[in-house]
BAFI-3210 file (N, C-alpha, C; in Angstrom, 3 decimals, decimal comma, padded with zeros to 6 digits):
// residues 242
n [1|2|3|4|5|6|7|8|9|10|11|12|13|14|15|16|17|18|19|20|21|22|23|24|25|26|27|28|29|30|31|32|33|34|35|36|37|38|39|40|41|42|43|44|45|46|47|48|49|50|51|52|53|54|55|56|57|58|59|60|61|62|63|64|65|66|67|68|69|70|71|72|73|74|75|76|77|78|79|80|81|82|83|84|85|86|87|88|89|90|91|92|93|94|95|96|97|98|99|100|101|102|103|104|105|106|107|108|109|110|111|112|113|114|115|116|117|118|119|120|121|122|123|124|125|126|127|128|129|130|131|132|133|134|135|136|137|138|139|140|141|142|143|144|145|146|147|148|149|150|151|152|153|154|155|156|157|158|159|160|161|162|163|164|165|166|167|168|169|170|171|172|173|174|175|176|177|178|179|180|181|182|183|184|185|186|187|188|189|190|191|192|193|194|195|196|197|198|199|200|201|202|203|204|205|206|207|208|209|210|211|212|213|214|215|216|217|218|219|220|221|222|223|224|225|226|227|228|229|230|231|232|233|234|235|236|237|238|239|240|241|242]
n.u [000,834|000,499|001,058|000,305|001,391|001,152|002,057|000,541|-000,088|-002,393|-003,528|-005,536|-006,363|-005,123|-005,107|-007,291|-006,644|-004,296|-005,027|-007,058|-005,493|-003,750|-005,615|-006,567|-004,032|-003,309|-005,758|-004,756|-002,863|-003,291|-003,173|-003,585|-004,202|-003,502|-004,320|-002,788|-003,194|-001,260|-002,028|-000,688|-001,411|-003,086|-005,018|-007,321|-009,466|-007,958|-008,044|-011,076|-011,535|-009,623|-010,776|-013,358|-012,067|-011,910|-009,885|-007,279|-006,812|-004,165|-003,823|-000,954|001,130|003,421|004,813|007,007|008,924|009,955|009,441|006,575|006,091|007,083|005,206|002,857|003,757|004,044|001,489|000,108|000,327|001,456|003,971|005,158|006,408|005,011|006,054|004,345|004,314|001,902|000,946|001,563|001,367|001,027|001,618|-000,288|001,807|004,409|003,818|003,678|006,188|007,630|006,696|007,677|010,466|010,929|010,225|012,364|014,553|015,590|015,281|014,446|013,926|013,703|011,779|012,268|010,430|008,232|007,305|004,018|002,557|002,839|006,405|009,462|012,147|014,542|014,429|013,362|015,840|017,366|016,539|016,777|019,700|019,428|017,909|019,237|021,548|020,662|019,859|021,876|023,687|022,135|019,608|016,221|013,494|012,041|009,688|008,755|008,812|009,637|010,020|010,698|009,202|010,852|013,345|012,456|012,152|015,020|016,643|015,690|013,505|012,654|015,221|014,600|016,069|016,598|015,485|014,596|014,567|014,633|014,302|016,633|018,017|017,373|017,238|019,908|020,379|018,821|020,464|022,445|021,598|020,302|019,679|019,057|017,026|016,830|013,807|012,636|010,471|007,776|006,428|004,212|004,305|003,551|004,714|004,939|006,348|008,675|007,916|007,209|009,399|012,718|014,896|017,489|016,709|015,696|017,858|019,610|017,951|017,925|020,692|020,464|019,020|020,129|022,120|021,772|020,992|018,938|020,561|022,492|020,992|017,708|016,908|014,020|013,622|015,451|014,178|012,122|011,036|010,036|008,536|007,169|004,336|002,139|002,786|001,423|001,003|002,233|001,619|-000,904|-002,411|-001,852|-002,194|000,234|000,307|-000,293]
n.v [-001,201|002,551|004,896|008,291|011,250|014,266|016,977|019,657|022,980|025,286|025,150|025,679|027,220|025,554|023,265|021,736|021,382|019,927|017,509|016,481|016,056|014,009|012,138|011,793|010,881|008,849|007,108|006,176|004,492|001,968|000,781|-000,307|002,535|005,336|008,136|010,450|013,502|015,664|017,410|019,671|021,546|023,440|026,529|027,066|025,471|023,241|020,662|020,080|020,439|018,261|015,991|016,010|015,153|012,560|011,846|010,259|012,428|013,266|014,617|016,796|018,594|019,998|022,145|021,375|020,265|018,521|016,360|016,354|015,174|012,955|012,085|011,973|010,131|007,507|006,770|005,576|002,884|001,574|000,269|002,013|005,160|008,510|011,402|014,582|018,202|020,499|022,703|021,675|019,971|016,259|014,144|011,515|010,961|011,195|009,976|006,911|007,320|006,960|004,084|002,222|002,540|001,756|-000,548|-001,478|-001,102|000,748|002,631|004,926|008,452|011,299|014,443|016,267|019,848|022,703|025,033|026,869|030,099|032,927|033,382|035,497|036,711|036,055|033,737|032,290|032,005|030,766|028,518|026,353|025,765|025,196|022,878|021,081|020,971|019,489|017,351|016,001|015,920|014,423|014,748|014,719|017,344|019,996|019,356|016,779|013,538|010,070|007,381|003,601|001,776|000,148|001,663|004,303|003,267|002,421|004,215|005,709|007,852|010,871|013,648|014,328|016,968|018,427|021,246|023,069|022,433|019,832|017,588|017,463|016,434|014,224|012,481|013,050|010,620|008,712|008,235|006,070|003,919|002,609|002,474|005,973|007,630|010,245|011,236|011,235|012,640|015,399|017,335|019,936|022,793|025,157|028,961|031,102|031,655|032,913|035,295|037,061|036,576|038,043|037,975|038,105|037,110|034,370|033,171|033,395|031,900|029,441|028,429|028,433|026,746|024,618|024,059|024,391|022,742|021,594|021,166|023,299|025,083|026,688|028,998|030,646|032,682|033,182|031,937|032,265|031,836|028,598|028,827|030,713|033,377|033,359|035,654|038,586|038,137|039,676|039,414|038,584|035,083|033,500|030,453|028,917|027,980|024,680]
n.w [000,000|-000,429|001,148|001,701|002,859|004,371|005,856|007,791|008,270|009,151|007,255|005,250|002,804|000,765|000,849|000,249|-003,041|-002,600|-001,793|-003,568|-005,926|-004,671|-004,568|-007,270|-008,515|-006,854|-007,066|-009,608|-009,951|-009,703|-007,099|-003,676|-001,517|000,939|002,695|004,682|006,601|008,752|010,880|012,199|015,052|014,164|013,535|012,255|009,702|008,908|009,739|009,068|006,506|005,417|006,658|005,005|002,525|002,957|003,872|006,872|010,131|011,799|014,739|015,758|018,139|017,398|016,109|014,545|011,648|011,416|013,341|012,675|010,383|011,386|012,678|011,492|009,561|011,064|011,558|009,565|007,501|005,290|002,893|001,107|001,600|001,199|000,856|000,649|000,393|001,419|-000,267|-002,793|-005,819|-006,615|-008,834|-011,309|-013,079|-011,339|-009,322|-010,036|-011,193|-009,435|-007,614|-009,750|-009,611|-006,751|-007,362|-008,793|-007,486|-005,560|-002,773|-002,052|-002,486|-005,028|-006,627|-009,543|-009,995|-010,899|-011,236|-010,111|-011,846|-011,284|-011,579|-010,262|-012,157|-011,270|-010,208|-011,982|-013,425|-011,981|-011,447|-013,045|-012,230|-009,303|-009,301|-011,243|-009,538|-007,264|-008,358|-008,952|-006,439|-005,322|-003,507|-002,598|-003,481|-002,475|-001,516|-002,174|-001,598|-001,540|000,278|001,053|003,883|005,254|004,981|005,934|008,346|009,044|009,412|011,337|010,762|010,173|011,436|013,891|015,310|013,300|012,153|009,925|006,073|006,207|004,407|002,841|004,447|005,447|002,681|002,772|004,753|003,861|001,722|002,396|003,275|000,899|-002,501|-003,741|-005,552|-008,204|-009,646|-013,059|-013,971|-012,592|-010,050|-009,227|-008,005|-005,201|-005,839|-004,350|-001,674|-003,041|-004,566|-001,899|-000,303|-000,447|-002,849|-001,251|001,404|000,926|000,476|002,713|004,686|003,296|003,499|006,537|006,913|005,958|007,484|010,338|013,286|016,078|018,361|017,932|018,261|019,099|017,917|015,979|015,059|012,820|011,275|009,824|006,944|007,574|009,937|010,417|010,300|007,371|004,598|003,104|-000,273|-002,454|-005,445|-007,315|-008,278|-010,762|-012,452|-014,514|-017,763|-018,708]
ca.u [000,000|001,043|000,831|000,837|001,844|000,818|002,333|000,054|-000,102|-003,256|-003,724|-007,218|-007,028|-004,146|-005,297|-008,753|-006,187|-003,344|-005,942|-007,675|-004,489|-002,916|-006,653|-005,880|-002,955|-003,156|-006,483|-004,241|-001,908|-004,155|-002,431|-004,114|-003,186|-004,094|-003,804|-002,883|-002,694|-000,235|-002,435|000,425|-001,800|-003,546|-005,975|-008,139|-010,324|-007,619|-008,649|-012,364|-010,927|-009,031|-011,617|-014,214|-011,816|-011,803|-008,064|-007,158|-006,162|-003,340|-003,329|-000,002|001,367|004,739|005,632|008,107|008,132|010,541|008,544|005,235|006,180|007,584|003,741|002,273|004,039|004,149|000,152|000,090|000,275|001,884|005,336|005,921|005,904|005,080|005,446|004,082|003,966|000,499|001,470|002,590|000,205|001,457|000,507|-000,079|003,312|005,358|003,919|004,164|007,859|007,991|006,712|008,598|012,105|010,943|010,542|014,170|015,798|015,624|014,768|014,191|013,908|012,681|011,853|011,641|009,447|007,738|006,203|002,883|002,289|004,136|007,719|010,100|013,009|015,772|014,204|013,088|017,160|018,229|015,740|017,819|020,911|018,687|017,488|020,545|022,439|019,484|020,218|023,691|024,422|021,286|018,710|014,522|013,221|011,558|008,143|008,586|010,307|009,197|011,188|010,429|008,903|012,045|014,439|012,409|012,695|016,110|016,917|014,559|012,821|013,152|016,056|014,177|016,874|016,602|014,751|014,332|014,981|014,629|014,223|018,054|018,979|016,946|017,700|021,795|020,110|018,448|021,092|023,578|020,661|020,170|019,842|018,775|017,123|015,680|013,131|012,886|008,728|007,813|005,627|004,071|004,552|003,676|005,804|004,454|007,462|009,417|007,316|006,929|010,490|013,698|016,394|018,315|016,053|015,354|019,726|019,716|017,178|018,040|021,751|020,561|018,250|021,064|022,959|021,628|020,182|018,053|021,069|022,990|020,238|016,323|016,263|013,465|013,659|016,196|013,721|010,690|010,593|009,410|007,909|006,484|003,090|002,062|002,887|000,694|001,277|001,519|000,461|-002,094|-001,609|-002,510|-001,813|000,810|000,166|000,149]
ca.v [000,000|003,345|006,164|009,660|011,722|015,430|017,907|021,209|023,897|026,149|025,148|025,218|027,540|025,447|021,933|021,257|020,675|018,969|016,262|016,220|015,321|013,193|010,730|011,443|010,153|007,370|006,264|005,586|003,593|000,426|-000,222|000,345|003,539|005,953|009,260|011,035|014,936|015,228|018,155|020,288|022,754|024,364|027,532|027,180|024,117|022,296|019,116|019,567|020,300|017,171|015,383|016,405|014,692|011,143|011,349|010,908|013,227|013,291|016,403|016,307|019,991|020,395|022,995|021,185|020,256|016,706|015,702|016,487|014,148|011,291|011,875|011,457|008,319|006,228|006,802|004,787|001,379|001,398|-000,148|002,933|006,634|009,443|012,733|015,539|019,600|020,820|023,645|020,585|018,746|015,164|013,648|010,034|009,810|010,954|008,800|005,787|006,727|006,404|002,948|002,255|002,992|000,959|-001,886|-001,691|-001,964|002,331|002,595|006,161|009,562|012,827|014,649|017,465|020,289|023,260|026,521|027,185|031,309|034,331|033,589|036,335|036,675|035,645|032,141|031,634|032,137|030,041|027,524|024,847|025,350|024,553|021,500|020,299|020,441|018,624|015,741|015,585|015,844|012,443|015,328|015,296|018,629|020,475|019,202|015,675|012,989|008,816|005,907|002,093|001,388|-000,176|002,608|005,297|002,741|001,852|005,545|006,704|008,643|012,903|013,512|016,106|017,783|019,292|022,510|023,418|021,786|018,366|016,649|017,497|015,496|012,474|012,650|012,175|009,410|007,500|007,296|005,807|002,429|001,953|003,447|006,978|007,980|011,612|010,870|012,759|013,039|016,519|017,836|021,631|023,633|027,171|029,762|032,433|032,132|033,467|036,578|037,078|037,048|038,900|036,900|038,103|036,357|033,003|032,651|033,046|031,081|028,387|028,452|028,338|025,556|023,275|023,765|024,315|021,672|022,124|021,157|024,093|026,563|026,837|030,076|029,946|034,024|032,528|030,072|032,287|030,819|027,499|028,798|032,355|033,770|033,372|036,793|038,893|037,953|041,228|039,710|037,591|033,908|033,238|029,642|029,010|027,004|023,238]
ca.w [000,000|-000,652|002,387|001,719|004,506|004,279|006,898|007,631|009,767|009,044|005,596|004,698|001,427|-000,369|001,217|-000,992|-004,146|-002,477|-001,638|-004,898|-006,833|-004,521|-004,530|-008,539|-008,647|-005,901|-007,467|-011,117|-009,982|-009,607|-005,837|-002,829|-001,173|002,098|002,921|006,377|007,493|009,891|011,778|013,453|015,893|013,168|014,270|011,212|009,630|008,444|009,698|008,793|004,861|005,252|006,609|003,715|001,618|003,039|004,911|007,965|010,619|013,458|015,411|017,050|018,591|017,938|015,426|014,494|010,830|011,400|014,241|012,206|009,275|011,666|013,611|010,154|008,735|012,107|011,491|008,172|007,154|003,617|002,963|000,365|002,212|000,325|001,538|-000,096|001,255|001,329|-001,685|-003,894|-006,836|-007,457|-010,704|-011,501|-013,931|-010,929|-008,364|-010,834|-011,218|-007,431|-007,599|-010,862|-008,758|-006,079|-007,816|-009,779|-006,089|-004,963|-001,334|-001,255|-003,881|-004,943|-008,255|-009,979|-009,458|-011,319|-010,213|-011,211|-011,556|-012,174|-010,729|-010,489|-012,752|-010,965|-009,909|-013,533|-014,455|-011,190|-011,140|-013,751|-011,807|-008,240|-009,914|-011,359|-008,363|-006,753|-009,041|-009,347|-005,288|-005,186|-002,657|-002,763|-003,425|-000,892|-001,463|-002,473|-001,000|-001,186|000,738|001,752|005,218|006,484|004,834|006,684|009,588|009,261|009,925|012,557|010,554|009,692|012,439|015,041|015,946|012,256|011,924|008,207|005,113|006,587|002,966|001,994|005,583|005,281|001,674|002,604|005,576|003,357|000,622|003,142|003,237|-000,189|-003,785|-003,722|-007,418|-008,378|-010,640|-014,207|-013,503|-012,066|-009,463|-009,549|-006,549|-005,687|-006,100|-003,363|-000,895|-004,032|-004,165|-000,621|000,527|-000,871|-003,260|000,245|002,513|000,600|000,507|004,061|005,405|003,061|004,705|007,706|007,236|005,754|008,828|011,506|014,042|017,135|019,064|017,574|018,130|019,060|018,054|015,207|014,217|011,528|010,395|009,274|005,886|007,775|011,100|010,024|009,684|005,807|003,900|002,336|-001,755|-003,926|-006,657|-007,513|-008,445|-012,172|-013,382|-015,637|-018,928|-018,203]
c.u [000,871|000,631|001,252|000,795|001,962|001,288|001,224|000,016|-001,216|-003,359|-004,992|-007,485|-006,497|-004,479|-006,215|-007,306|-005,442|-003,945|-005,807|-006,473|-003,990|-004,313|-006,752|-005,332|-002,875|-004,144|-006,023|-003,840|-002,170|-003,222|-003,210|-003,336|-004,293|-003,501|-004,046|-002,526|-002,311|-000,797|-001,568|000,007|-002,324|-004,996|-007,440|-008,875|-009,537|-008,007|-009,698|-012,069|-010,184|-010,025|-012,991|-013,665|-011,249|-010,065|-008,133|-006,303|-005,362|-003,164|-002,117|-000,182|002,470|005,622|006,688|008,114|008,769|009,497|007,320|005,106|006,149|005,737|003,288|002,922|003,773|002,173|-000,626|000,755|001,043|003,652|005,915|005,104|006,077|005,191|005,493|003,840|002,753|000,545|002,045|001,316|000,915|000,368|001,025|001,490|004,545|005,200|004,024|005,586|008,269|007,906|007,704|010,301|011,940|011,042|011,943|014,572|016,003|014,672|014,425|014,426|013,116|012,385|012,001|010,428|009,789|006,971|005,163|002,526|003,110|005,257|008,515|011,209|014,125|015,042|013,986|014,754|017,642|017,664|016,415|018,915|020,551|018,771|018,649|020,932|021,868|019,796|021,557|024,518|022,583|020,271|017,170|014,684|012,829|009,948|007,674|009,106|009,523|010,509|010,502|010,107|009,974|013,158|014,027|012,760|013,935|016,913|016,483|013,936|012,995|014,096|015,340|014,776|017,109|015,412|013,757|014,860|015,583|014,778|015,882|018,783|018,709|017,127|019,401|021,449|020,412|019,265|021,999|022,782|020,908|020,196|018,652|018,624|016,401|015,088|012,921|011,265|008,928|007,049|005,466|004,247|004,731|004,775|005,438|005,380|008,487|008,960|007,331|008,138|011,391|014,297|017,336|018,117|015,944|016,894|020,017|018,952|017,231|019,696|021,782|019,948|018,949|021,846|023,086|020,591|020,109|019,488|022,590|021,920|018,761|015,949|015,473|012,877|014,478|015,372|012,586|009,638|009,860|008,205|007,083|005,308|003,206|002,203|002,320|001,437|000,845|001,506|-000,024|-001,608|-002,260|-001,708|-000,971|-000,230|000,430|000,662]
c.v [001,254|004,150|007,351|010,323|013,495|016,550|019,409|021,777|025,462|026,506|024,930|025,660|026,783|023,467|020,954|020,237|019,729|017,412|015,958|015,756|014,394|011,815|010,520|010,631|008,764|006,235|005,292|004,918|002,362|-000,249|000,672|001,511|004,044|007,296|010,017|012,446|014,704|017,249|019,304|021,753|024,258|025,135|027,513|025,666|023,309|020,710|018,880|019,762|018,667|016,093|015,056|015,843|013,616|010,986|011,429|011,719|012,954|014,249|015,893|018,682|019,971|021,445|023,108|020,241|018,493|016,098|015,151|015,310|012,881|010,767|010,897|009,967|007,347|006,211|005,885|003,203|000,436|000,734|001,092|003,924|007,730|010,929|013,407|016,792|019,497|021,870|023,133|020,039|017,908|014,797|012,164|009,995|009,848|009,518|007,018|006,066|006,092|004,614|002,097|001,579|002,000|-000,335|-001,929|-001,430|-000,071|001,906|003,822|007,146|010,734|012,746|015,830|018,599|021,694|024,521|026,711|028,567|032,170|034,101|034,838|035,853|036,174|034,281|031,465|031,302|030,775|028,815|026,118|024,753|024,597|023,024|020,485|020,092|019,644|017,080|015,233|015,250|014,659|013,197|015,491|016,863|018,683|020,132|017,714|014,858|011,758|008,475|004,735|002,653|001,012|000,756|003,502|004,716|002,278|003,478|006,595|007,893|009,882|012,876|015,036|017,022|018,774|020,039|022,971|022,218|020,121|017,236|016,440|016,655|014,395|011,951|011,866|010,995|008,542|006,723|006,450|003,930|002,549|003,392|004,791|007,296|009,187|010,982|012,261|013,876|014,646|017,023|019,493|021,766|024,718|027,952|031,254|032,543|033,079|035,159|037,541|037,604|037,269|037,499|036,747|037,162|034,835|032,013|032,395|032,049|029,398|027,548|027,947|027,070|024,432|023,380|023,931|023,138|022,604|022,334|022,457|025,631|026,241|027,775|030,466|031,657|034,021|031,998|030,612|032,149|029,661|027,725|030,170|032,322|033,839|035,108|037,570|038,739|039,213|041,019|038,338|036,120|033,718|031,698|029,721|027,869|025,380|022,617]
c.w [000,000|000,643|001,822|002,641|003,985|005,154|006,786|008,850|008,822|007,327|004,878|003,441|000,721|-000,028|000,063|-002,455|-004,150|-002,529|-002,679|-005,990|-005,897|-004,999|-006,456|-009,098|-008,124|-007,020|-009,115|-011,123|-009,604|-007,820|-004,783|-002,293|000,263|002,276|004,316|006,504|008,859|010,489|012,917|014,841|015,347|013,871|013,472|010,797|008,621|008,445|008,998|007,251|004,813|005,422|005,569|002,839|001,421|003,816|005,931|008,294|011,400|013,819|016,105|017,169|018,433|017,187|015,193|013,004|010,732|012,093|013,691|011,442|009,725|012,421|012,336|009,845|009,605|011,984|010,514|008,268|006,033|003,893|001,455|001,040|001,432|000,879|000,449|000,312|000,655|-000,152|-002,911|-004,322|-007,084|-009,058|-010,644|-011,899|-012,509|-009,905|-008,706|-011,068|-010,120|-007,588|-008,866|-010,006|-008,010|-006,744|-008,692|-009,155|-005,504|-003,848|-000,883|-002,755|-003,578|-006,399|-007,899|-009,657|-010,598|-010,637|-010,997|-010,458|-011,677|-010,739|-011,276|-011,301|-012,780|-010,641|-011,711|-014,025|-013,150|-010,827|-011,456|-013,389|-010,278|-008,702|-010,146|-010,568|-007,221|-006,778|-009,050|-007,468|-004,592|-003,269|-003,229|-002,631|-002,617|-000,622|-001,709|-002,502|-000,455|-001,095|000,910|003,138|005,886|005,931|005,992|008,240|010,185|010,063|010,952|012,035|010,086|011,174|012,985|015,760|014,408|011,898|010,900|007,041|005,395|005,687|002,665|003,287|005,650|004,008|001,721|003,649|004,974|002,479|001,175|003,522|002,270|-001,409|-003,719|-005,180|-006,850|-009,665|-012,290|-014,170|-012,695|-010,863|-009,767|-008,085|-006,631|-005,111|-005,297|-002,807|-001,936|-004,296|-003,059|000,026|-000,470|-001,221|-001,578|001,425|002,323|000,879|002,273|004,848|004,697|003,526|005,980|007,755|006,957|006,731|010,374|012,364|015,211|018,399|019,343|018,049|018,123|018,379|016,434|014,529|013,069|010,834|010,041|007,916|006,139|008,632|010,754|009,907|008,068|005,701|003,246|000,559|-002,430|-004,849|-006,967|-008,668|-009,780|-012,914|-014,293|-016,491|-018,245|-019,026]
res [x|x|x|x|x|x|x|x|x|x|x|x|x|x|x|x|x|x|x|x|x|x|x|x|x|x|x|x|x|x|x|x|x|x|x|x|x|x|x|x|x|x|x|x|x|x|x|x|x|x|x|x|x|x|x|x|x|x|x|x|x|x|x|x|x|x|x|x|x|x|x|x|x|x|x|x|x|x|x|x|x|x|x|x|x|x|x|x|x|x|x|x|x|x|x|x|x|x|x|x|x|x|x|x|x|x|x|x|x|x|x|x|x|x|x|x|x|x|x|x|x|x|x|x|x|x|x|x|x|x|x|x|x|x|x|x|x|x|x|x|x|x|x|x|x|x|x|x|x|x|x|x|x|x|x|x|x|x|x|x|x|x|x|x|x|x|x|x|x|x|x|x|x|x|x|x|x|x|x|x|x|x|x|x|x|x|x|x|x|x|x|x|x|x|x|x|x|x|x|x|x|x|x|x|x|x|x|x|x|x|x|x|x|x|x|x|x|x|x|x|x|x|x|x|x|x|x|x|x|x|x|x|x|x|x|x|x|x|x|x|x|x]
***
């Protein structure tokens, strides 16, 4: 069975779709599947959006986004774990690469990813060097990131002493068990933090999130790319072309 494993924290406007493609996708791939929100102390009707769309819930509290994920998966049943951010559309072809991989001996992966909506200029120019170096140094993106049941178990899981950018650490975990593939398949994912915060701000906070652990530092005024109130968006989200 497949598990998808959802992390949110007061995601009720961007939730509705994440669903709706992952039961898409799941439902294509002719293998049973399940889907879990991992509930993190959300103020808003995340759950009851989640619930409306046949998944379950786990409220945990810990505003903590490793913790959240490991709540979520230990909740599931599946011997393939899917995580997916709430701001992420899977599509059948990737999650069939996923299984794909698995079966030709990969214990763990990411893909590709896409912005859907008016990105700024400089991400449009820095986006294929992101990516590349994605693939070439064998790291899930930031939104999409399947392993095996006993990989994620062989490793204990997202390491909770990591803050931010948790994908690029369980990412070097997992490859250290078995074969680590990026897949060529894509996911979309929105492109609001890109708007929102300064080229300045995105460099720093992505810095900080590759190196800092909890045991290095609580202090989570660095980290408001992950932990922050959402941003007001100055400008309005318009679909790209599909």
């Amino acid at each position: 069975m497949i598990s998808f494993v959802v992390p949110a924290y007061n995601e009720e406007r961007d939730l509705s779709a994440t669903l709706r493609a992952i039961h898409g996708a799941g439902s294509l791939t002719g293998e049973p599947y399940e889907v879990v929100v991992a509930d993190d102390a959300s103020t808003d009707q995340t759950a009851e959006v989640a619930t409306a769309h046949g998944t379950s819930v786990v409220r945990v509290a810990h505003r903590q986004i490793s913790a959240t994920r490991n709540a979520g998966a230990r909740a599931t049943g599946g011997n393939l774990l899917v995580f997916v951010d709430v701001d992420t559309l899977v599509t059948p072809a990737v999650v069939l690469g996923a299984l794909r991989a698995v079966r030709r001996g990969a214990v763990d992966g990411g893909c590709g990813f896409r912005f859907d909506g008016h990105v700024p200029v400089y991400a449009r120019v820095l986006l294929p060097f992101v990516l590349g170096a994605y693939r070439v140094l064998g790291l899930a993106s930031v939104c999409f990131l399947f392993c095996t049941r006993p990989a994620f178990d062989a490793v204990g899981g997202f390491d909770e002493d990591v803050l931010a950018d948790e994908e690029a650490w369980m990412s070097r975990a997992l490859a250290r068990v078995g074969r680590f593939v990026v897949l060529r398949e894509r996911v979309v994912t929105s492109e609001r933090k890109l708007r929102t915060y300064s080229p300045g701000e995105l460099l720093r906070a992505i810095r900080t999130g590759t190196t800092r652990r909890r045991s290095a530092s609580d202090d989570r005024t660095c980290l408001e790319l992950w932990y922050g109130e959402r941003r007001p968006d100055p400008t309005p989200r318009t679909p790209s072309p599909r």
